[in-house]
DOPAPA-906127 format. One record per atom (N, C-alpha, C, O): residue in one letter; z, y, x. Coordinates in steps of 0.1 Angstrom, whole numbers, padded with zeros to 4 digits, always signed. Layout:
N
AZYX...
//
This chain:
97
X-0029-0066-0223X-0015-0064-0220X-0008-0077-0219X+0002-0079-0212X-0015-0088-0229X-0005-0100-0227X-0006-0107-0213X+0003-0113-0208X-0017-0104-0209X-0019-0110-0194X-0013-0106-0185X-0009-0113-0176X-0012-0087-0186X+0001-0084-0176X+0016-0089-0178X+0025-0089-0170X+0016-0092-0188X+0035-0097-0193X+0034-0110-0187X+0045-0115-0183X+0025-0116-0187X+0027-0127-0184X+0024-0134-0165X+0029-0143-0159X+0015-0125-0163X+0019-0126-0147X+0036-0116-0141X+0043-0120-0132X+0037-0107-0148X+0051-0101-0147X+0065-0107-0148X+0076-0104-0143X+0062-0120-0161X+0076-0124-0163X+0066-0139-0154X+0070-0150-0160X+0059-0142-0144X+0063-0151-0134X+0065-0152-0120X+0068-0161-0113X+0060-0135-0118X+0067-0125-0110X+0081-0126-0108X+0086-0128-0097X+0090-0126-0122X+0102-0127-0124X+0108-0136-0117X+0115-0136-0107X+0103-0148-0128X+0106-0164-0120X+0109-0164-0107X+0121-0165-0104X+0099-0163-0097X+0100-0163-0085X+0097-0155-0077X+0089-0155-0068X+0106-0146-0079X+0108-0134-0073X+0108-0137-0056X+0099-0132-0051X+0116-0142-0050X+0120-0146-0042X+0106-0149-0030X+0102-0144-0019X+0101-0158-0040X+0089-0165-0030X+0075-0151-0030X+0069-0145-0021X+0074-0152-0044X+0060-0139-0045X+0063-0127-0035X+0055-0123-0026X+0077-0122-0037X+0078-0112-0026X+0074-0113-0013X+0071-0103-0007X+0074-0124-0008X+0076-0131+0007X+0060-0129+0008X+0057-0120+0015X+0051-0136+0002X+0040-0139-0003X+0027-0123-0002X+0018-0119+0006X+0032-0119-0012X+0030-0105-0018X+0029-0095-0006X+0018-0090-0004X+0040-0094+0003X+0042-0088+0015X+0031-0095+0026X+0023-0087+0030X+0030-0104+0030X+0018-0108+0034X+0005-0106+0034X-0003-0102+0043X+0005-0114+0019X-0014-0104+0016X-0017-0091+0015X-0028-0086+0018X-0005-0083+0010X-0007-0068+0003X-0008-0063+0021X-0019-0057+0023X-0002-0065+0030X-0004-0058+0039X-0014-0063+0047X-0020-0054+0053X-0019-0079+0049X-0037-0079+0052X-0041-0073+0045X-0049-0064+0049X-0038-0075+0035X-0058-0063+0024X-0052-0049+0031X-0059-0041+0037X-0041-0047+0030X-0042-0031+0035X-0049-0027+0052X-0053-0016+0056X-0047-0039+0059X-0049-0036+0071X-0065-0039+0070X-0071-0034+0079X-0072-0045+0063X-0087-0046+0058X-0088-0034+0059X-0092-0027+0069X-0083-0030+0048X-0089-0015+0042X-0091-0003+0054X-0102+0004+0055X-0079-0001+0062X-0077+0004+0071X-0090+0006+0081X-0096+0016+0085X-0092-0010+0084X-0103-0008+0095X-0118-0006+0093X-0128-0005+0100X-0115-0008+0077X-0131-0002+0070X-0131+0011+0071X-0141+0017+0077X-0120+0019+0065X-0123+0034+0063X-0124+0038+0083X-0134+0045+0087X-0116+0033+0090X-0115+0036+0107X-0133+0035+0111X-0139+0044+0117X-0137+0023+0106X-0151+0021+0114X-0162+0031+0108X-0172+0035+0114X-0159+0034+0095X-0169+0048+0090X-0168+0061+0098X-0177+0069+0097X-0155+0062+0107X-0159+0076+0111X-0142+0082+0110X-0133+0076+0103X-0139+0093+0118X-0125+0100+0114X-0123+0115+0108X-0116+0123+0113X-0131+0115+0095X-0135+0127+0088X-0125+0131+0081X-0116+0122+0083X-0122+0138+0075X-0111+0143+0068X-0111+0134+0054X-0101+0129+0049X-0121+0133+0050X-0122+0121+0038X-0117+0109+0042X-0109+0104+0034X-0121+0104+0056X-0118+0088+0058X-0102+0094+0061X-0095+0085+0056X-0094+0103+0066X-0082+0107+0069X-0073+0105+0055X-0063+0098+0054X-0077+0110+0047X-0073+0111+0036X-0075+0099+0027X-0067+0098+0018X-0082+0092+0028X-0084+0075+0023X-0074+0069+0034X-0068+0060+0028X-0071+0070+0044X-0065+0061+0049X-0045+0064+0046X-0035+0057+0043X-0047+0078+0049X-0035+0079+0039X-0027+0077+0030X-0014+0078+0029X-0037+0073+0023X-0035+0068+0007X-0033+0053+0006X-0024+0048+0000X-0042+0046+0014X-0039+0033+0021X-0026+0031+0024X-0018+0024+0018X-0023+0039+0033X-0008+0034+0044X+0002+0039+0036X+0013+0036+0041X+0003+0048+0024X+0015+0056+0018X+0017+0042+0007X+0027+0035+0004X+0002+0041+0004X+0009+0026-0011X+0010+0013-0002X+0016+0005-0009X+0007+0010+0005X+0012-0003+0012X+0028+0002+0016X+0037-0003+0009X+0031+0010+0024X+0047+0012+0030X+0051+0014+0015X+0062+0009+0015X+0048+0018+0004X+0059+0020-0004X+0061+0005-0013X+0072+0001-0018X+0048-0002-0014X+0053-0018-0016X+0065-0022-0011X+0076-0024-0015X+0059-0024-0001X+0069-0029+0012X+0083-0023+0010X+0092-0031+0007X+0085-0009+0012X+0100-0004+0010X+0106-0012-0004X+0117-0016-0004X+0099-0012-0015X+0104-0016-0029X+0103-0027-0028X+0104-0033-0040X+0101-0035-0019X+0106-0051-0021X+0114-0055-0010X+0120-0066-0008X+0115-0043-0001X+0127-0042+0009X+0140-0038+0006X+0151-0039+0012X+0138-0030-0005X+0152-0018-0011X+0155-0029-0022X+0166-0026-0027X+0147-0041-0027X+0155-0048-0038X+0152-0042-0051X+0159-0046-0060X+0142-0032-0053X+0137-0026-0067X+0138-0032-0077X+0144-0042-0074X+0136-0031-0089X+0138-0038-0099X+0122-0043-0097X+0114-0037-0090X+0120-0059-0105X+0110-0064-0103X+0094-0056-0110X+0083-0056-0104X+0098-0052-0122X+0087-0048-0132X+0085-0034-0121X+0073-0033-0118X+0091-0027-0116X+0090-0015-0103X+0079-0018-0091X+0069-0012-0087X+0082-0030-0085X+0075-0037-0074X+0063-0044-0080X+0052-0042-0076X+0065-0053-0090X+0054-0054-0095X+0040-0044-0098X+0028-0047-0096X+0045-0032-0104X+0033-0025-0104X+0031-0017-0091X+0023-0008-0091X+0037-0019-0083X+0035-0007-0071X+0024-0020-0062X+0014-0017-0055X+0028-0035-0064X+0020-0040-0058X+0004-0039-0066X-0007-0039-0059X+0004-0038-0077X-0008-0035-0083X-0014-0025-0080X-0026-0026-0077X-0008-0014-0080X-0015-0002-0072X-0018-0006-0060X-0030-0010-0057X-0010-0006-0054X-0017-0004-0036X-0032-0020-0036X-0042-0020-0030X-0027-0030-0045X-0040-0038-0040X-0048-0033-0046X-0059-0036-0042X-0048-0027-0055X-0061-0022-0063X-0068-0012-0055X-0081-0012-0053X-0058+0001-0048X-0061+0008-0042X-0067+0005-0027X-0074+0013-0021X-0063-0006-0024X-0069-0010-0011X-0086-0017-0013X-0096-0013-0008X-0085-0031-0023X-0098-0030-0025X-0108-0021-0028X-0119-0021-0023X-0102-0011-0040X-0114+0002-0043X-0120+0005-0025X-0131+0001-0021X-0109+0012-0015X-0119+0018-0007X-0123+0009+0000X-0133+0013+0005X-0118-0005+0006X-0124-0013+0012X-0138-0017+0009X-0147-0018+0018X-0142-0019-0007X-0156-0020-0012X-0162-0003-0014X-0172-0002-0021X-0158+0007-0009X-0166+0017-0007X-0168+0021+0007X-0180+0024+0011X-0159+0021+0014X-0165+0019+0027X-0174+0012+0034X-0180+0016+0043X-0175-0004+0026X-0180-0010+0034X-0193-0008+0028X-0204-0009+0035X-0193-0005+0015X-0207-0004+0013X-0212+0010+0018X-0224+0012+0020X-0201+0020+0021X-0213+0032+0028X-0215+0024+0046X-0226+0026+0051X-0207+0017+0052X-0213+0011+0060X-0227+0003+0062X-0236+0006+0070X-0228-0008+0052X-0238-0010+0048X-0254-0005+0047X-0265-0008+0053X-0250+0003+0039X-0261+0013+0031X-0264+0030+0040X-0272+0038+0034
//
């Protein structure tokens, strides 16, 4: 937990720039993610993973567009990147494999 407070309160700090930042990468990794679950196939599963993809990326995005409170955006960016690597490394490995 101390490690989340402590990337949170420099989150804080530079709110400004991480946002700018944040928005960048979070929506590459999302657009990764995207074309992993796309090149497996357009099954109701991969429909539904990509879903999930594009709903927590746009909702980053809105909450650092709407001005959210930081500790708000901060964890929403943790979800959606978390959420985008999980299926990116499951896709790719059912690609793979």
């Amino acid at each position: 937990m101390k490690t989340y407070h402590n990337y949170l309160e420099g989150y804080k700090r530079g709110l400004i720039g991480f946002a700018t930042l944040s928005i960048l990468a979070q929506s590459c990794l999302g657009s990764i993610a995207a074309m992993l679950i796309l090149m497996g196939g357009t099954s109701v599963g991969q429909m539904i993973q990509l879903f999930f993809v594009t709903i927590f990326c746009m909702g980053f995005n809105g909450a650092v567009l709407s001005q959210q409170k930081p500790k708000f955006v901060f964890a929403t960016l943790i979800i959606s990147v978390t959420l985008s690597i999980v299926f990116s490394i499951a896709n790719l490995l059912s690609l793979i494999g």
